[in-house]
C-alpha positions as CSV (number, residue, x, y, z in Angstrom):
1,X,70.9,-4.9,-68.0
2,X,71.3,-8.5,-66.8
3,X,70.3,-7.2,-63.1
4,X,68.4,-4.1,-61.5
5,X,70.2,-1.7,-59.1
6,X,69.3,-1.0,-55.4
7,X,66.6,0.8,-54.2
8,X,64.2,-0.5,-57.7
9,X,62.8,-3.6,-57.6
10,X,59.6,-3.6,-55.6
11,X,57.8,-5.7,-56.9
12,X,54.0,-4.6,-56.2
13,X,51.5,-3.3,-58.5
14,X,51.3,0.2,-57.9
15,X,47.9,0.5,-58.8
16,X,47.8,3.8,-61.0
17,X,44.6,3.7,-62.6
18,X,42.7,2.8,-59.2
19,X,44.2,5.8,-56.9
20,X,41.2,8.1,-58.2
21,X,39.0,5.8,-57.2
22,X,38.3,6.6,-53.8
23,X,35.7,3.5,-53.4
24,X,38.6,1.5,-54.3
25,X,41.2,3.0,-51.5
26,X,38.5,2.3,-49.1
27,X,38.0,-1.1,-50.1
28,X,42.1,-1.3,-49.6
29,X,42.0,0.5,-46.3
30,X,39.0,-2.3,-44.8
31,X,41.3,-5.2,-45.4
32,X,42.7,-7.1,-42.8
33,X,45.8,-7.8,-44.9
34,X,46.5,-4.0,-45.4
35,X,50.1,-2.9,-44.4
36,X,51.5,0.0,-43.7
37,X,55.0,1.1,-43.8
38,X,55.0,4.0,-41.3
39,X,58.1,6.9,-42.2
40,X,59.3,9.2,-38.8
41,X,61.5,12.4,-40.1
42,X,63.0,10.5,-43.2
43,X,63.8,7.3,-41.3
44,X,62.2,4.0,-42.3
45,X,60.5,1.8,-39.5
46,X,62.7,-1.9,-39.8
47,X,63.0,-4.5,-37.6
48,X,66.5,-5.6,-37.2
49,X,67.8,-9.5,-36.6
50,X,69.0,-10.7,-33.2
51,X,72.4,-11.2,-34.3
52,X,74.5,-9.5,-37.1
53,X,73.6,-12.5,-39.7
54,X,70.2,-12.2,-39.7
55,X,68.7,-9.7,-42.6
56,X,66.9,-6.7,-41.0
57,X,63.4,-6.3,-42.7
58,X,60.2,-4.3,-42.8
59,X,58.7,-3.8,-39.7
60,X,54.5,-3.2,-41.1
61,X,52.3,-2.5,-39.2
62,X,47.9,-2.8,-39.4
63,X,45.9,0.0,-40.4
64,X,44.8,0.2,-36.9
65,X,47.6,0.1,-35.1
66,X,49.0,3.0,-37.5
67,X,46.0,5.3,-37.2
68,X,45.6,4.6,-33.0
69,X,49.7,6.9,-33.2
70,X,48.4,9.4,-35.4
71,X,46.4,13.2,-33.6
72,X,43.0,13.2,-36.0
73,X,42.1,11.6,-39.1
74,X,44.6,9.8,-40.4
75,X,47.2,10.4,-43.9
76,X,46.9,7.0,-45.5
77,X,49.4,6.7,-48.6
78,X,48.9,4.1,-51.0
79,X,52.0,1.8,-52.2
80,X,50.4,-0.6,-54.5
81,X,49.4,-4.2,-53.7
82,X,50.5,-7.3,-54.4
83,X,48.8,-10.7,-53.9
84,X,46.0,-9.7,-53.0
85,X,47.6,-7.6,-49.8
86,X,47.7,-3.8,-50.0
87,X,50.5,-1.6,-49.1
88,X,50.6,2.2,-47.7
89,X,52.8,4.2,-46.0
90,X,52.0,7.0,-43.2
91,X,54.1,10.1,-42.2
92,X,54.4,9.7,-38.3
93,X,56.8,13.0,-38.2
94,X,54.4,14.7,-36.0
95,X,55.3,11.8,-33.2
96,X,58.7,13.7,-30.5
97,X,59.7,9.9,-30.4
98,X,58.2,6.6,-31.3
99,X,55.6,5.8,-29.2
100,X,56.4,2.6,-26.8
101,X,54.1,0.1,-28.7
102,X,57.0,0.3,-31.7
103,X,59.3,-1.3,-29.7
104,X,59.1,-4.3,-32.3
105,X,61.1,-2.3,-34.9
106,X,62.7,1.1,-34.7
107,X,62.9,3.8,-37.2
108,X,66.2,3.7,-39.2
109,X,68.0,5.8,-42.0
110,X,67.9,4.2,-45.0
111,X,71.7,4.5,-45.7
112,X,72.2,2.5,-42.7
113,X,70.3,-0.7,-43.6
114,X,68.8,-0.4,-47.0
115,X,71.9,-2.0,-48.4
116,X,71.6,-5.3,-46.3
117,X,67.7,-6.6,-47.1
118,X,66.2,-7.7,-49.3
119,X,66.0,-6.3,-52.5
120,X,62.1,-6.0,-52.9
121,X,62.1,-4.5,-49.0
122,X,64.8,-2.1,-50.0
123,X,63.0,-0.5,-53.1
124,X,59.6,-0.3,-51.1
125,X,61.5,1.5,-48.5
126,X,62.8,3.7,-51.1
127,X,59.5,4.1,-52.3
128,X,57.6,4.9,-49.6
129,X,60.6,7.7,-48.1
130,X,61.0,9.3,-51.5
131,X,56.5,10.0,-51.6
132,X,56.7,11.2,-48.1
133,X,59.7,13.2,-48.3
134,X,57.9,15.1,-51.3
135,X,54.2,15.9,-49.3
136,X,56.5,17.2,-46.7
137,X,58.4,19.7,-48.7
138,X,55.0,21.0,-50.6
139,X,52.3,21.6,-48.8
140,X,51.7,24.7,-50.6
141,X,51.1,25.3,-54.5
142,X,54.0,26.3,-56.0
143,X,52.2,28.3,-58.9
144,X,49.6,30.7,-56.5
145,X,51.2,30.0,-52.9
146,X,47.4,29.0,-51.9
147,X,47.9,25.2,-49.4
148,X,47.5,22.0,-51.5
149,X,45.4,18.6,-50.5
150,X,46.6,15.2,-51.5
151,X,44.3,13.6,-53.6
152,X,45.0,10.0,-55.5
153,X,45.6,8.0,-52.6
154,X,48.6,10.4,-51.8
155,X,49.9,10.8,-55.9
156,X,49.0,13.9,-56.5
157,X,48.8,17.8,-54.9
158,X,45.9,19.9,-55.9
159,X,45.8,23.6,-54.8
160,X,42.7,24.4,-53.0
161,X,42.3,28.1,-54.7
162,X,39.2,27.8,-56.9
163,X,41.2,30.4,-59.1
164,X,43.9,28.0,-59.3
165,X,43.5,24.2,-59.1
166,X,46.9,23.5,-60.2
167,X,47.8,19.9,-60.2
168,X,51.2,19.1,-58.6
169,X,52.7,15.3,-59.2
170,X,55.8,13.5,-57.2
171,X,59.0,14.9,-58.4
172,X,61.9,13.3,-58.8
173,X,64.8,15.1,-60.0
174,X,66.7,13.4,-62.6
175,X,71.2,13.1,-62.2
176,X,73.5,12.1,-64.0
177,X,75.9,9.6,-62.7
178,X,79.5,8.3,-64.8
179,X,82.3,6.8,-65.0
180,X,84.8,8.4,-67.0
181,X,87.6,6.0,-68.5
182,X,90.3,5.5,-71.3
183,X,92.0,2.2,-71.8
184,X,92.7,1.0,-68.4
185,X,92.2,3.9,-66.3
186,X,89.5,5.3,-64.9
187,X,88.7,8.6,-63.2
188,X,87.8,8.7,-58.9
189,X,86.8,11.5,-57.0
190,X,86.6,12.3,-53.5
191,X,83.5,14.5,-52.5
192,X,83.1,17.4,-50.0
193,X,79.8,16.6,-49.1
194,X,81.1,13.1,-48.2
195,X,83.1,13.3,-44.8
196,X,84.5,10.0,-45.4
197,X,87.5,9.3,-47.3
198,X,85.9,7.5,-50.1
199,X,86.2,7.9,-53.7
200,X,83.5,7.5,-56.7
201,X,82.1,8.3,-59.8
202,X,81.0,11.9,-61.4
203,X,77.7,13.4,-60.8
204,X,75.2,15.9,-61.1
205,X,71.8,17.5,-62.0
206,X,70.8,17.7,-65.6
207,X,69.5,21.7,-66.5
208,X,67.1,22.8,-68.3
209,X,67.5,22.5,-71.9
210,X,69.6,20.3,-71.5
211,X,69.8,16.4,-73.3
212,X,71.6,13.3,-70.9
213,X,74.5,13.5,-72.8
214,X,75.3,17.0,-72.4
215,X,74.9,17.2,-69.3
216,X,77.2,13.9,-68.6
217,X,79.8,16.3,-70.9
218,X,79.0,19.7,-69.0
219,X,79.3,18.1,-65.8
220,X,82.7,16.0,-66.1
221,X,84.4,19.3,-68.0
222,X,83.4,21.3,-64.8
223,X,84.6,19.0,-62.2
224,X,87.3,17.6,-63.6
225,X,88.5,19.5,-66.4
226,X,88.5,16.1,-69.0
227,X,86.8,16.5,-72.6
228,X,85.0,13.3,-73.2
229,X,84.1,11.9,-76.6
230,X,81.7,8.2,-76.3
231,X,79.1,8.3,-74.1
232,X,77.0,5.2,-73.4
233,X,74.0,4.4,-70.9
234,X,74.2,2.0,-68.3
235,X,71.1,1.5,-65.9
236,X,69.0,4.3,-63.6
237,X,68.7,3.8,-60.0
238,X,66.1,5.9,-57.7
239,X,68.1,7.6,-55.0
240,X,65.4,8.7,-52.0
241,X,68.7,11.0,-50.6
242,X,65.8,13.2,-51.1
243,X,64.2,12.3,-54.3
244,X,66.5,11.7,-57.3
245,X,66.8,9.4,-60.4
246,X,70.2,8.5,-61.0
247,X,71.0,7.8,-64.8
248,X,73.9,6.0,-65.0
249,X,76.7,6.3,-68.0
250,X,80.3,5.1,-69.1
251,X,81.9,8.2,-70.7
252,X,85.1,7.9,-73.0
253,X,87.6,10.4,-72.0
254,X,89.6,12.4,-74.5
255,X,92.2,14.1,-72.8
256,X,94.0,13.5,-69.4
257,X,94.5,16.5,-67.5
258,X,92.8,17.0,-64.5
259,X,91.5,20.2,-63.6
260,X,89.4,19.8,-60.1
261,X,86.5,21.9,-59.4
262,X,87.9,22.6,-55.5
263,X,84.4,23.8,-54.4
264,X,83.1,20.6,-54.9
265,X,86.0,18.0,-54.3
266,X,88.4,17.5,-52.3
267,X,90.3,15.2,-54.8
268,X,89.9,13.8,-58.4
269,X,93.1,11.1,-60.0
270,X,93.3,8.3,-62.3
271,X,93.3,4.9,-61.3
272,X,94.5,2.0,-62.9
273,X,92.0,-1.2,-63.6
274,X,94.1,-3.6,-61.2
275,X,94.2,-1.0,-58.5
276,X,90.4,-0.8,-58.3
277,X,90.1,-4.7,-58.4
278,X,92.8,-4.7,-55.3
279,X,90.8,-2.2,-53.1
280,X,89.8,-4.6,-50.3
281,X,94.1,-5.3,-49.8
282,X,95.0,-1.6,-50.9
283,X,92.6,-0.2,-48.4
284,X,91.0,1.9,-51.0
285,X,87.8,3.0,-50.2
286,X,84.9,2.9,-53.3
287,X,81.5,3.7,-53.6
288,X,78.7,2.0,-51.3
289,X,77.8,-1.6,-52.6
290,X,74.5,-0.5,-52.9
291,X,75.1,2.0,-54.9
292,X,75.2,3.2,-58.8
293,X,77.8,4.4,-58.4
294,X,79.3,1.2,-57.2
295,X,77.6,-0.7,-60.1
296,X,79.4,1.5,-63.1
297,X,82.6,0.7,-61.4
298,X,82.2,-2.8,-60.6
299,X,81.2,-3.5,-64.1
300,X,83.9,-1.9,-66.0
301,X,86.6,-3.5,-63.5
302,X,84.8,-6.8,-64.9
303,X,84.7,-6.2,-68.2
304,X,81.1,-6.3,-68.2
305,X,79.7,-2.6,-69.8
């Protein structure tokens, strides 16, 4: 694709072949260039503009600074580096509220801000949430139960049982995302989950066993009841809302009817091409701009899939 979605895009070398090297990390963690990206309860630390048309960006902090807020030895991450400055991240979740030497930024959900800075910022924050958010929900090995310790620089999980051992590696689960169309109509759907009244594209987990394509079939038949014939890739996007890869699709529809799956939407319709490029005067709400989902619509409003 002609451009990268939201949330990719960081633009640092991530450094995989060095994270076992632990001589390395510490040469990374000496530097007075080191930054750290500190993460408290899934929220990003940013510092926001004075006024509404400034850009809100990362709010790093130094190595010391980050390990004076932490109780004990601290959990150094490693991002990547890039230009010579390296990049980690630290979970601060332990902290009941940011301590009063933050006050230069303040910890912000993602949602809310990720969308307005700068590309490169927004993917690191991404990054960073989404490698956090995953030590946090397995501190244990998930094949013996035994507790895990992160080793790599933070990239890997390895069970501590000497019968064991097991390796465990960042997971990201992997979604399919589409828009289903024929001629100039495309399908919308309004999502429980969402409390807003705001409508988007199809989605879901793949399953085991299961190919990219099937899945994008299996999943629009259950919601919405439409057999779909044609279905073509359009772009991935990592979605930290935990930890999911979003592979995005353009599905041909074969048949009309709509059937909606009520435990999942509220509501599910066709809408004509010129009523999605009118949504700003119609008051139709779409898909955040930031978003994938957003993207596959955009583009085939355009012309440009």
């Amino acid at each position: 694709m002609s451009r990268i979605n939201f949330y990719s895009g960081a633009d640092i070398d991530r450094a995989g072949p060095l994270r076992r090297d632990s001589g390395y990390v510490e040469q990374q963690l000496a530097s007075s260039r080191a930054r750290v990206l500190p993460v408290w309860r899934d929220k990003n630390f940013v510092q926001l503009g004075n006024d509404d048309s400034e850009t809100p960006q990362v709010a790093w902090l130094s190595i010391e600074a980050a390990a004076a807020l932490v109780d004990g030895p601290p959990s150094f991450l490693l991002l990547g580096e890039k230009d010579g400055i390296p990049y980690f991240t630290i979970d601060m979740s332990h902290l009941d509220e940011p301590a009063p030497d933050m006050a230069h930024g303040a910890f912000m959900g993602l949602r809310d801000v990720g969308g307005t800075m700068e590309q490169s910022d927004g993917a690191l924050l991404s990054y960073a949430k989404g490698l956090i958010h995953w030590h946090e929900r397995h501190p244990f090995c998930a094949r013996c139960g035994s507790p895990s310790d992160a080793r790599d620089a933070g990239h890997v999980r390895v069970c501590v049982s000497p019968d064991c051992g097991t390796s465990h590696f960042p997971r990201t689960d992997p979604a399919v995302i589409m828009l289903v169309h024929k001629e100039d109509r495309c399908v919308l759907a309004h999502n429980r989950r969402n409390p807003l009244p705001m409508f988007s594209t199809l989605a879901g987990f793949v399953e085991p066993g299961e190919s990219l394509e099937e899945a994008v079939a299996r999943e629009v038949q259950e919601e919405v009841g439409i057999q779909i014939g044609r279905v073509r890739y359009h772009s991935s996007q990592p979605w930290p809302f935990p930890g999911n890869i979003m592979l995005g699709f353009h599905a041909e529809a074969e048949s009309t009817e709509i059937v909606v799956e009520e435990a999942e939407l509220v509501e599910a319709r066709w809408f004509e091409r010129d009523e999605i490029a009118n949504a700003t005067q119609t008051g139709l709400k779409l898909s955040r701009s930031e978003s994938i989902s957003r993207r596959l619509i955009d583009d085939w409003v355009t012309g440009s899939v």
